[in-house]
N, C-alpha and C positions, 0 to 999 in steps of 0.2 A: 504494500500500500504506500501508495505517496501522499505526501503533504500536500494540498493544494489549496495556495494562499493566491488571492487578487485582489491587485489594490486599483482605481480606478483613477484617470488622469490629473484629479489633485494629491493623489496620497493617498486616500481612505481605504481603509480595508471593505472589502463586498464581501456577502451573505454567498459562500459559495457556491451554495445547492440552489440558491434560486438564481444563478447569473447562468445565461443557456450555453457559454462555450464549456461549464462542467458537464454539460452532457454530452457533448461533441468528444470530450478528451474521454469520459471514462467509456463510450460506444466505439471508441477507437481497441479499444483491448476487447471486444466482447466480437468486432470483427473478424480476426483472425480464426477465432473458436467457432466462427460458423461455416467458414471456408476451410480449416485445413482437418475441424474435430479438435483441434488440441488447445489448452489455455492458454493464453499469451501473459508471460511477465515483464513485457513493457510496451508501452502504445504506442500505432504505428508512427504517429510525431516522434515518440523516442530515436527510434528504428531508424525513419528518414535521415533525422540529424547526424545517429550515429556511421552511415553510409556517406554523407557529405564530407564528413570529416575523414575518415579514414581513407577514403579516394581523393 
């Protein structure tokens, strides 16, 4: 499980289960497990990032 903090353009911390890109991030790991059967332990934004960087 990850921490997921958002703060919104002055600083303020946001309510993170009512702001809609926590659904976008946690459907991102629920993807994986419907296409390949198996669980994903990091989402696919992780995945991306870590393929840009390492190429």
């Amino acid at each position: 499980m990850e921490n997921l903090l958002i703060w919104d353009a002055q600083g303020n911390a946001v309510d993170v289960f009512s702001h809609p890109l926590t659904g976008v991030h946690l459907n991102s790991f629920t993807l994986d497990m419907v296409r390949s059967g198996e669980s994903s332990k990091s989402s696919i934004f992780a995945k991306l990032a870590r393929l840009m960087v390492e190429n």
